[in-house]
MOPAC internal coordinates of N, CA, C and O (Angstrom, degrees):
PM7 1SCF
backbone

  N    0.0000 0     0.00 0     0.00 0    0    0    0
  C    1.4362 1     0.00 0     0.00 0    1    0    0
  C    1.5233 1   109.51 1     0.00 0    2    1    0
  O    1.2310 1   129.99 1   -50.78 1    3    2    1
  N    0.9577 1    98.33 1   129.22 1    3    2    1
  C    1.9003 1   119.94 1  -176.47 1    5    3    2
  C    2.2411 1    97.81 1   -74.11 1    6    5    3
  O    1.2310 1   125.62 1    -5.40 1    7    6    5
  N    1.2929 1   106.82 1   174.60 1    7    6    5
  C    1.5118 1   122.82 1   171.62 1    9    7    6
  C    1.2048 1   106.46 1  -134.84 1   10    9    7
  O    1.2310 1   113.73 1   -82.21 1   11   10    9
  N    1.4809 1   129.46 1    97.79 1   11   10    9
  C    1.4422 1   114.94 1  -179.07 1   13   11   10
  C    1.7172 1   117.96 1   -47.83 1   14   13   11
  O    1.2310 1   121.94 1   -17.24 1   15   14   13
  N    1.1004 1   113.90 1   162.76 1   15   14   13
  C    1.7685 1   112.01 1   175.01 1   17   15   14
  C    1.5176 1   107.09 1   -96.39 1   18   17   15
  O    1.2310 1   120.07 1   159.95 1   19   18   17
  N    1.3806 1   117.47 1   -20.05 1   19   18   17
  C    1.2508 1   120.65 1   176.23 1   21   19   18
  C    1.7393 1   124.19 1   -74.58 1   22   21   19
  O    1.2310 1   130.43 1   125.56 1   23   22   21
  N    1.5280 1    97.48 1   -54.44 1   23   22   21
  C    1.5734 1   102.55 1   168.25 1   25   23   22
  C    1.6110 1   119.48 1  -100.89 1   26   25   23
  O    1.2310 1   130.63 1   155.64 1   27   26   25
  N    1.1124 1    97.09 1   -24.36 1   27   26   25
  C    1.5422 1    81.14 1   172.91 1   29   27   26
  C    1.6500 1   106.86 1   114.98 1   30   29   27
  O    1.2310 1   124.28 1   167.40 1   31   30   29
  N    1.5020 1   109.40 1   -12.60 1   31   30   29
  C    1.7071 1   120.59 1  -156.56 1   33   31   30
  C    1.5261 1   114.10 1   -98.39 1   34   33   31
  O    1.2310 1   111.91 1   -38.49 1   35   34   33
  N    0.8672 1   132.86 1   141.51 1   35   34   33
  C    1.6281 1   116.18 1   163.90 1   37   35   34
  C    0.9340 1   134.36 1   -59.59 1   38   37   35
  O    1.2310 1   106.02 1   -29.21 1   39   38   37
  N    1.3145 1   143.56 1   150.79 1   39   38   37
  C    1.7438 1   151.13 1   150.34 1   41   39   38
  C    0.8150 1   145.34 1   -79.30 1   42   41   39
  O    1.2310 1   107.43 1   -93.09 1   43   42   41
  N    1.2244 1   141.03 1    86.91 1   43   42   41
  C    1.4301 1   117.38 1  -174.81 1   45   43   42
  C    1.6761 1   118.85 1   -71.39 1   46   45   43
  O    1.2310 1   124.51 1   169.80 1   47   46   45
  N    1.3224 1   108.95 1   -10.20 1   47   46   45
  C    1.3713 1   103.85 1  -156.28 1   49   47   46
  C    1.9164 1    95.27 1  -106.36 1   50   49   47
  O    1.2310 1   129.64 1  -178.06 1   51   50   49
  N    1.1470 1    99.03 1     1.94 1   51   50   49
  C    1.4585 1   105.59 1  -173.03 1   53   51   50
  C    1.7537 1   119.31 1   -68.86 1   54   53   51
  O    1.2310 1   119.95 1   -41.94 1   55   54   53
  N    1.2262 1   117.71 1   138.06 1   55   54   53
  C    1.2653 1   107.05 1  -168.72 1   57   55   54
  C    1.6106 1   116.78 1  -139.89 1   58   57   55
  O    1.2310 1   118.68 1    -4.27 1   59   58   57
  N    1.1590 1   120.12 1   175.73 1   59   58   57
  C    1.2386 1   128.97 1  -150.85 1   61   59   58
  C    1.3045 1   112.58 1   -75.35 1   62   61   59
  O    1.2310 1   108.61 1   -64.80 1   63   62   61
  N    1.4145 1   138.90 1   115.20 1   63   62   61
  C    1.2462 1   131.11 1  -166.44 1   65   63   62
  C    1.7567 1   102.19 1   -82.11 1   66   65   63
  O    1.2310 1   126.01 1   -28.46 1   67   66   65
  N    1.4550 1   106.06 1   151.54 1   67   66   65
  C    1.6846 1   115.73 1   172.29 1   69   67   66
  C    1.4818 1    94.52 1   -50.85 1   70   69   67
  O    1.2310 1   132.40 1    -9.74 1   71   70   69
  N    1.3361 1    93.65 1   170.26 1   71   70   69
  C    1.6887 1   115.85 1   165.79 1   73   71   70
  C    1.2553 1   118.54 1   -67.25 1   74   73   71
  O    1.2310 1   113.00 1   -41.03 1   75   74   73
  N    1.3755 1   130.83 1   138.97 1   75   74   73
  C    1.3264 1   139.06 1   177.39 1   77   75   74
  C    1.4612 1   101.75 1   -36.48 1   78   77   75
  O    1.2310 1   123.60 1   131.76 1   79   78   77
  N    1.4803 1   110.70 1   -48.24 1   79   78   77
  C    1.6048 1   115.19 1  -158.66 1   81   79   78
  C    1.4554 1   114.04 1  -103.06 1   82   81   79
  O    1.2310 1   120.84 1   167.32 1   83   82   81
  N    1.1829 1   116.00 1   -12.68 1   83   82   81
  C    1.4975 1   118.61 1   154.14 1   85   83   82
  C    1.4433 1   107.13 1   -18.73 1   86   85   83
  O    1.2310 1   120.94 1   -59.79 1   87   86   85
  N    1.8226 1   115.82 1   120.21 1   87   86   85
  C    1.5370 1   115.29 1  -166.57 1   89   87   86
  C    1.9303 1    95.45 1   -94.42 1   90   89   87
  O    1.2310 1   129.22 1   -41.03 1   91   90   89
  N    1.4281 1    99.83 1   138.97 1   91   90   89
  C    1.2413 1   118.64 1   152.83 1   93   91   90
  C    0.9381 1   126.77 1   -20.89 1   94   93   91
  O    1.2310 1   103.03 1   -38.63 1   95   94   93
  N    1.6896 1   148.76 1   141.37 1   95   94   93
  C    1.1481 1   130.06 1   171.60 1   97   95   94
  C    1.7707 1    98.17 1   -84.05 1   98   97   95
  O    1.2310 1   123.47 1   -21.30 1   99   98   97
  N    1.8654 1   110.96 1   158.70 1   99   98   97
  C    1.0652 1   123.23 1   159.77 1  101   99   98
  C    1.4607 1   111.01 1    -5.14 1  102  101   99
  O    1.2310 1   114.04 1   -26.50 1  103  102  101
  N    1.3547 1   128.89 1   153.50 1  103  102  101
  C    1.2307 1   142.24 1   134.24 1  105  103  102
  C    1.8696 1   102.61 1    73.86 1  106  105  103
  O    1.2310 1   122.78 1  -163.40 1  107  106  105
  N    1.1592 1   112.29 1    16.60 1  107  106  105
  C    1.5493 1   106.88 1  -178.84 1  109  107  106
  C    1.6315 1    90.55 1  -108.78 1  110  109  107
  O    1.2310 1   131.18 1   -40.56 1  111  110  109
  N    1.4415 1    96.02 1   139.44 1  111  110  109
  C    1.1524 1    93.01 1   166.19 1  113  111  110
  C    1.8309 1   122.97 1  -128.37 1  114  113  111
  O    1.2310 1   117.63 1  -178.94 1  115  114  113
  N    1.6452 1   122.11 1     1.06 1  115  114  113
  C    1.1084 1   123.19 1   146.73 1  117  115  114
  C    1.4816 1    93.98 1  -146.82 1  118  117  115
  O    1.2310 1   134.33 1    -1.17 1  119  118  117
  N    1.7709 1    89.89 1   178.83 1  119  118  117
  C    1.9081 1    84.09 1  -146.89 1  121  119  118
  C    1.6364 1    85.08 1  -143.61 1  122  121  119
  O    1.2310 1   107.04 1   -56.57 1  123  122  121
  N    1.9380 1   141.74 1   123.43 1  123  122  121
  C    1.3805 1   124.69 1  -171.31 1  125  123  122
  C    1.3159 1    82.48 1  -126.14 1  126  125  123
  O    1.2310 1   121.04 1   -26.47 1  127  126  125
  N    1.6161 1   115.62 1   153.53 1  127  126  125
  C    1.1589 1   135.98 1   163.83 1  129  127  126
  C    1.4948 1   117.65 1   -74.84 1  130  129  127
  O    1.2310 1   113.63 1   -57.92 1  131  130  129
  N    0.9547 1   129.65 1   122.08 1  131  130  129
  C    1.4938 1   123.80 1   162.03 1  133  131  130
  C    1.4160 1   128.34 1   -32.54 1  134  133  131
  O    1.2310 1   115.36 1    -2.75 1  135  134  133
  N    1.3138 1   126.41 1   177.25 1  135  134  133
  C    1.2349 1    96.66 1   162.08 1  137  135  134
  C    1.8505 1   103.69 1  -118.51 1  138  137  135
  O    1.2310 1   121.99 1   174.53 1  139  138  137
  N    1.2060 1   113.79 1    -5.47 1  139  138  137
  C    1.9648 1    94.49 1   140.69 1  141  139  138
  C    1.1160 1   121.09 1   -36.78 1  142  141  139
  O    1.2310 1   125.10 1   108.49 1  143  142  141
  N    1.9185 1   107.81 1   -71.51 1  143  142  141
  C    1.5854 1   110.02 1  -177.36 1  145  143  142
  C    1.3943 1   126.26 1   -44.57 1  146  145  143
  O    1.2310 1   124.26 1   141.36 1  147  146  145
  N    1.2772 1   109.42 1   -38.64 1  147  146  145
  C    1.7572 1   101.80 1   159.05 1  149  147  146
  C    1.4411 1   122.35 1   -67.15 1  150  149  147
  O    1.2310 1   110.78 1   151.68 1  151  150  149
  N    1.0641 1   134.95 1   -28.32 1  151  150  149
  C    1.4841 1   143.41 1  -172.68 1  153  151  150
  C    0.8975 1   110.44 1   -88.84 1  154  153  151
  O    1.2310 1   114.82 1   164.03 1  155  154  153
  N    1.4636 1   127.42 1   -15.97 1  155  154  153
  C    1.4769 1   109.00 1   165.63 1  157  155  154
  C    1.4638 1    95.95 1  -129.87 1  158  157  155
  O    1.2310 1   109.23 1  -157.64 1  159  158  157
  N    1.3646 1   137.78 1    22.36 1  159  158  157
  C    1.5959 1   148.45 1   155.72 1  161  159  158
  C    1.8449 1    84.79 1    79.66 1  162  161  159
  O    1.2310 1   114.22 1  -146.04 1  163  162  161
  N    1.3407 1   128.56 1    33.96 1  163  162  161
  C    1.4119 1   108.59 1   150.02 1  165  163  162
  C    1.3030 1   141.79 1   -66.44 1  166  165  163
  O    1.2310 1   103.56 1   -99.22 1  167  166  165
  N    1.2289 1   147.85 1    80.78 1  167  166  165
  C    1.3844 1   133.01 1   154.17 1  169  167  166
  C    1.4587 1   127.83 1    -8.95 1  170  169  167
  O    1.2310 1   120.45 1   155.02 1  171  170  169
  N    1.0578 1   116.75 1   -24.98 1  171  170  169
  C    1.5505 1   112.22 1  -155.28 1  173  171  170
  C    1.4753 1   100.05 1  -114.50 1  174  173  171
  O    1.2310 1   118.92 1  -163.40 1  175  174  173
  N    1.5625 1   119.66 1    16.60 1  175  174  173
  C    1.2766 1   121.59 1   165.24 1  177  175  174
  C    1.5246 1   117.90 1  -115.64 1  178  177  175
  O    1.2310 1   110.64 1   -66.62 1  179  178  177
  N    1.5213 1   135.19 1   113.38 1  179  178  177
  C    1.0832 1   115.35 1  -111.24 1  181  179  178
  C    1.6469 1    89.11 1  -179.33 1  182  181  179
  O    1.2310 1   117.50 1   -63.36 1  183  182  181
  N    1.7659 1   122.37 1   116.64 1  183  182  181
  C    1.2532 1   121.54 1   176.02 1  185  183  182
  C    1.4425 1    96.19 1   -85.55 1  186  185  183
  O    1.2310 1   108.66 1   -32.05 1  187  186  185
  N    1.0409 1   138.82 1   147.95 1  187  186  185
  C    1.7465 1   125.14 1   160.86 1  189  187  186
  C    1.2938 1   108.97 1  -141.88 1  190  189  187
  O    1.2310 1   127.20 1   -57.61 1  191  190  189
  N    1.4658 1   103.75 1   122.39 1  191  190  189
  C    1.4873 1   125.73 1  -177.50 1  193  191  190
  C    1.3752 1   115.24 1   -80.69 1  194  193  191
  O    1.2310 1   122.84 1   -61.16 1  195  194  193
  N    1.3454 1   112.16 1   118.84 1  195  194  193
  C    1.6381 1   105.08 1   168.57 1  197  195  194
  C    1.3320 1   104.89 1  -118.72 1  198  197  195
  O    1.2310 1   118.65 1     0.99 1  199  198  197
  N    1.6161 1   120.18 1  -179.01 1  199  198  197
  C    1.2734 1   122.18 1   171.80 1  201  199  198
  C    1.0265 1   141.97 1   -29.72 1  202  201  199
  O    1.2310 1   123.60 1   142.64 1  203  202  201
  N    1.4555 1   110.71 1   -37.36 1  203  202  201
  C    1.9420 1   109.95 1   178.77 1  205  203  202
  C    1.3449 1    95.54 1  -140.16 1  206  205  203
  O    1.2310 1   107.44 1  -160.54 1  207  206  205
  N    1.5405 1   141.02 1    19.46 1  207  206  205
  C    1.1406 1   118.99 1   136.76 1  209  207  206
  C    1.9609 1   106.30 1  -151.94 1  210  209  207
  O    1.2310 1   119.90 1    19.77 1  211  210  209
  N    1.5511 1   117.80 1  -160.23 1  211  210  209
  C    1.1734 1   112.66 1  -177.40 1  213  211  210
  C    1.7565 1    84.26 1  -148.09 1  214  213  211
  O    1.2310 1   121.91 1   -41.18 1  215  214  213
  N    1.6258 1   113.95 1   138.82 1  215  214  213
  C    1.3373 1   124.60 1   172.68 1  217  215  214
  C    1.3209 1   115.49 1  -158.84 1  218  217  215
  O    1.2310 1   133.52 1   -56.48 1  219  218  217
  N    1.6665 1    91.47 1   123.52 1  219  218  217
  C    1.7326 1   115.43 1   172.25 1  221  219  218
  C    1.9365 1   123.19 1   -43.87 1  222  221  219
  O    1.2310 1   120.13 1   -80.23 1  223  222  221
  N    1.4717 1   117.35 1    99.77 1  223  222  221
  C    1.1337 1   113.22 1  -165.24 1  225  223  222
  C    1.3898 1    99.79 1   -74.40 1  226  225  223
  O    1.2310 1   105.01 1   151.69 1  227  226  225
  N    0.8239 1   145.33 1   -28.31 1  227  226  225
  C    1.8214 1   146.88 1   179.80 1  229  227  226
  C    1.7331 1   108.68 1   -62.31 1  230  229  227
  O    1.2310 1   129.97 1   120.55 1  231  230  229
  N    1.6767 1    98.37 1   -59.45 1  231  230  229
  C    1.9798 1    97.74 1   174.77 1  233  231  230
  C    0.8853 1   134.52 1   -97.00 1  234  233  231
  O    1.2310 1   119.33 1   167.92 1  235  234  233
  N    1.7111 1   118.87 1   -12.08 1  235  234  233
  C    1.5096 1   134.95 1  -164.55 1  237  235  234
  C    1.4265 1   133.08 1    74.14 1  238  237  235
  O    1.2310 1   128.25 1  -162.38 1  239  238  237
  N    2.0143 1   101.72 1    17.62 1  239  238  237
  C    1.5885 1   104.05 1   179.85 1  241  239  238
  C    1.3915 1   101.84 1   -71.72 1  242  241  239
  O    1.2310 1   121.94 1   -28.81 1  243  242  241
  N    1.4381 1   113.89 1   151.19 1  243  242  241
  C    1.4221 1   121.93 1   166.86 1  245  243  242
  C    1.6857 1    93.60 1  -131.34 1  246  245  243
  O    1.2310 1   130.57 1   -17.91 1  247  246  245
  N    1.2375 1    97.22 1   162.09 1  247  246  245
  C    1.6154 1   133.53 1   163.58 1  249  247  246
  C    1.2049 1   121.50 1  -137.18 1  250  249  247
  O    1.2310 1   114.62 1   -63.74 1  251  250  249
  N    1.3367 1   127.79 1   116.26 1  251  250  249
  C    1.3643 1   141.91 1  -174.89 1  253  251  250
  C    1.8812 1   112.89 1   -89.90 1  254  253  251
  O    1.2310 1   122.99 1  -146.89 1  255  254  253
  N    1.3247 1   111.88 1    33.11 1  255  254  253
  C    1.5160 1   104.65 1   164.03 1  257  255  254
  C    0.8213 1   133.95 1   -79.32 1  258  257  255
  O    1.2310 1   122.84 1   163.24 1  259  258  257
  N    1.0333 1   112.15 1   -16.76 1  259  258  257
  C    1.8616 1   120.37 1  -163.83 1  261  259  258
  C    1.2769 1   124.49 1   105.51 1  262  261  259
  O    1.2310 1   122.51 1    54.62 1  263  262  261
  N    1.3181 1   112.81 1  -125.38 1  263  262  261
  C    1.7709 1   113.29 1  -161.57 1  265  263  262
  C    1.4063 1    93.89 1  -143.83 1  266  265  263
  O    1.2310 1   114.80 1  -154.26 1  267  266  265
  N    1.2203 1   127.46 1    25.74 1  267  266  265
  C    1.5381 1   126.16 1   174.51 1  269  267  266
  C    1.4254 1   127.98 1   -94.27 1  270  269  267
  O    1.2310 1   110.30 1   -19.39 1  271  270  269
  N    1.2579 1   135.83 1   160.61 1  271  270  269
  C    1.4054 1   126.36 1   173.87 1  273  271  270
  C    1.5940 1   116.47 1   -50.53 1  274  273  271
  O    1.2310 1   119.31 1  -169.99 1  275  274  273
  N    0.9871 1   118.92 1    10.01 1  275  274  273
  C    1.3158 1   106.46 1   175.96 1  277  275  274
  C    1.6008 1   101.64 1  -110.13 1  278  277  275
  O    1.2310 1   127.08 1   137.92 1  279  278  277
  N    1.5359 1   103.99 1   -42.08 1  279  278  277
  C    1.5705 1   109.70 1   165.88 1  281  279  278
  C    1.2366 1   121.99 1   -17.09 1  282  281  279
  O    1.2310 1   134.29 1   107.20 1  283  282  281
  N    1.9373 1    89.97 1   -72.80 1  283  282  281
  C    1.4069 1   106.51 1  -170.66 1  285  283  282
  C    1.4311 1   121.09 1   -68.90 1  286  285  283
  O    1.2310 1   115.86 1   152.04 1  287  286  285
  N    1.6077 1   125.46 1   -27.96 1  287  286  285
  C    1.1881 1   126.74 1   172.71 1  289  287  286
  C    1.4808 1   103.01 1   -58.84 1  290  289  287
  O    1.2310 1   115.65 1   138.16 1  291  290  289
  N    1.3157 1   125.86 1   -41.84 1  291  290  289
  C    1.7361 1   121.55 1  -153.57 1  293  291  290
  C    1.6299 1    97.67 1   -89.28 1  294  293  291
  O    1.2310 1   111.55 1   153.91 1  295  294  293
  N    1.3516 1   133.53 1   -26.09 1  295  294  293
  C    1.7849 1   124.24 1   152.46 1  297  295  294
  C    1.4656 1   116.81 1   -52.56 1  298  297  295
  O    1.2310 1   118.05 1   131.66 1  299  298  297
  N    1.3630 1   121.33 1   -48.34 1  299  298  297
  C    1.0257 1   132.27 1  -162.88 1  301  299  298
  C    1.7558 1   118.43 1   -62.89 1  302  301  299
  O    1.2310 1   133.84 1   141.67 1  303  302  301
  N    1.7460 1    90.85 1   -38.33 1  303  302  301
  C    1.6163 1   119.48 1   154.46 1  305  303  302
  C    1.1472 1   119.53 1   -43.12 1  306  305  303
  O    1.2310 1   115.37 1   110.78 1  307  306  305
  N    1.3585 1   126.39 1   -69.22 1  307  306  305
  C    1.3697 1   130.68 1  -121.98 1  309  307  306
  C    2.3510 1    67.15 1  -104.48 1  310  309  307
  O    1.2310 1   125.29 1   132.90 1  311  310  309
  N    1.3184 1   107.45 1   -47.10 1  311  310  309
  C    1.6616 1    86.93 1   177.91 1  313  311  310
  C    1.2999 1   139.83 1   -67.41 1  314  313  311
  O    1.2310 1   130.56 1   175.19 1  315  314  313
  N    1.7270 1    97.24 1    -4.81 1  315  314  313
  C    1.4616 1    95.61 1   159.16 1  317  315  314
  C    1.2521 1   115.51 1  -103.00 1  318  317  315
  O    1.2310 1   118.57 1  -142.50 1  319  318  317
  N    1.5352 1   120.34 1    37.50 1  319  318  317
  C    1.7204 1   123.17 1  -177.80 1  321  319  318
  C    1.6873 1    95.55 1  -113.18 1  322  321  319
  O    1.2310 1   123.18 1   128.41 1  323  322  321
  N    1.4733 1   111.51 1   -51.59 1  323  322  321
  C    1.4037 1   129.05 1  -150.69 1  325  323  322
  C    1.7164 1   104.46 1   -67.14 1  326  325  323
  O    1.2310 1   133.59 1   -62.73 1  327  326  325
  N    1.0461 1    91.33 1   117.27 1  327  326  325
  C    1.7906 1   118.53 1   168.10 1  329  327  326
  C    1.4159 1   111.16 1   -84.89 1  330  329  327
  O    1.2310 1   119.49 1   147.66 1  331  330  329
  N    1.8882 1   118.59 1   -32.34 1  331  330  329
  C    1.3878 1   120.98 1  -164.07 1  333  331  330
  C    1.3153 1   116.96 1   -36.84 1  334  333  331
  O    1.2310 1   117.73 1   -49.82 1  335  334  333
  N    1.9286 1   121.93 1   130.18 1  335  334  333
  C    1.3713 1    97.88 1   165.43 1  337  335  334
  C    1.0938 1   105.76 1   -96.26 1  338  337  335
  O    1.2310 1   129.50 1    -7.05 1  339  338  337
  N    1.7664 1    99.30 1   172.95 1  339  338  337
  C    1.2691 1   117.19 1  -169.75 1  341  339  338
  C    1.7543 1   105.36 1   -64.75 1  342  341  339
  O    1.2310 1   129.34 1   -41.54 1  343  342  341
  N    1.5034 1    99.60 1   138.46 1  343  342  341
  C    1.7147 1   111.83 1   151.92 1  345  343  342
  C    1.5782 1   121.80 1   -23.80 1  346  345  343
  O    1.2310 1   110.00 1   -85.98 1  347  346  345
  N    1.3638 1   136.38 1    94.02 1  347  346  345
  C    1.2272 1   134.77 1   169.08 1  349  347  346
  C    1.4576 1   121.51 1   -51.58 1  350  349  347
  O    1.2310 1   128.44 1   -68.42 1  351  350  349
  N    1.6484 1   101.34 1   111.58 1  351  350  349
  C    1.6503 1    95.28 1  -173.41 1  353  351  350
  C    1.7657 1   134.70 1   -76.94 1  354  353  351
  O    1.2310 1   136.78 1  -155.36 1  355  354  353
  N    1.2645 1    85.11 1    24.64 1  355  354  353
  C    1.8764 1    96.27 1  -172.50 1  357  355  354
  C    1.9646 1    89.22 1  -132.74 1  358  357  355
  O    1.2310 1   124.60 1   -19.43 1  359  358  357
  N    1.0030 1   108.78 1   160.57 1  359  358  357
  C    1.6414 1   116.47 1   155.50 1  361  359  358
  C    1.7756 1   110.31 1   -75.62 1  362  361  359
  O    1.2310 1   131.37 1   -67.48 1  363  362  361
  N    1.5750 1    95.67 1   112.52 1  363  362  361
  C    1.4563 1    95.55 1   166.40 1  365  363  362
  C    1.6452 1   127.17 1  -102.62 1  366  365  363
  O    1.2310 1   129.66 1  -174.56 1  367  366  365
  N    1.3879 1    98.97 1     5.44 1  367  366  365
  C    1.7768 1   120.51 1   159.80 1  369  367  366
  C    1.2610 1    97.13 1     0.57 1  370  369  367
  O    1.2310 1   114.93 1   -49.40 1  371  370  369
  N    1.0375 1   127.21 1   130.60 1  371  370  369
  C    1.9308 1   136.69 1   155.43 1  373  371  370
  C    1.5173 1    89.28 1   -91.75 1  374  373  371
  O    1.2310 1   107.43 1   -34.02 1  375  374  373
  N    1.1696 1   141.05 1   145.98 1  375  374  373
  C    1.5466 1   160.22 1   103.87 1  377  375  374
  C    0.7930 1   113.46 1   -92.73 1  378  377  375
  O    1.2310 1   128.90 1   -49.72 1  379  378  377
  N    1.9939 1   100.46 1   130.28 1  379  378  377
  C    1.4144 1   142.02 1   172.38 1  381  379  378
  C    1.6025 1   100.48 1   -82.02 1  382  381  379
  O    1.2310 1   126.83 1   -26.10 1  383  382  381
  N    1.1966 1   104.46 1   153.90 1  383  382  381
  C    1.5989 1   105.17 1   167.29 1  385  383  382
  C    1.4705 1    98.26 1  -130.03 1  386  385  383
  O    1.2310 1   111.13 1   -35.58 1  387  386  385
  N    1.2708 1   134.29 1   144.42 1  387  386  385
  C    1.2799 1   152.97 1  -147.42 1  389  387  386
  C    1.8164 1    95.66 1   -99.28 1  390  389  387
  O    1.2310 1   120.10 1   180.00 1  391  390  389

């Protein structure tokens, strides 16, 4: 069990963040944490700005500005808005059987 830094509480659901140095994929050129990904210490939630646009890997917002200060201010935004959780990587489907 993790201690959040924010509240102070434990987690159970809290999990192991990537490595500091874990490389970027291709073509990113700044990279903001959500603020899920901080709240529950995910890495893998994650605005990432590339050249001609910036898009939320957790919800799928994009912005098509580019790579300018306004770019970067409006990722930087929308990752300190985003609650989205991450995409579950297995099917968690409930089926009923009749």
């Amino acid at each position: 069990m993790q201690t959040s830094r924010i509240t102070g509480t434990a987690s159970k659901n809290a999990r192991t963040p990537a490595p500091a140095d874990e490389p970027w994929p291709a073509g990113v050129h700044a990279r903001f944490l959500t603020t899920y990904g901080h709240l529950y210490n995910d890495r893998s939630c994650t605005v990432d700005v590339h050249s001609s646009h910036a898009e939320c890997r957790t919800c799928g917002w994009k912005n098509h500005s580019g790579l300018g200060n306004k770019a970067l201010a409006d990722a930087s935004a929308h990752a300190r808005d985003c609650m989205a959780l991450p995409r579950p990587t297995t099917n968690t489907a409930i089926h009923h059987s009749a």
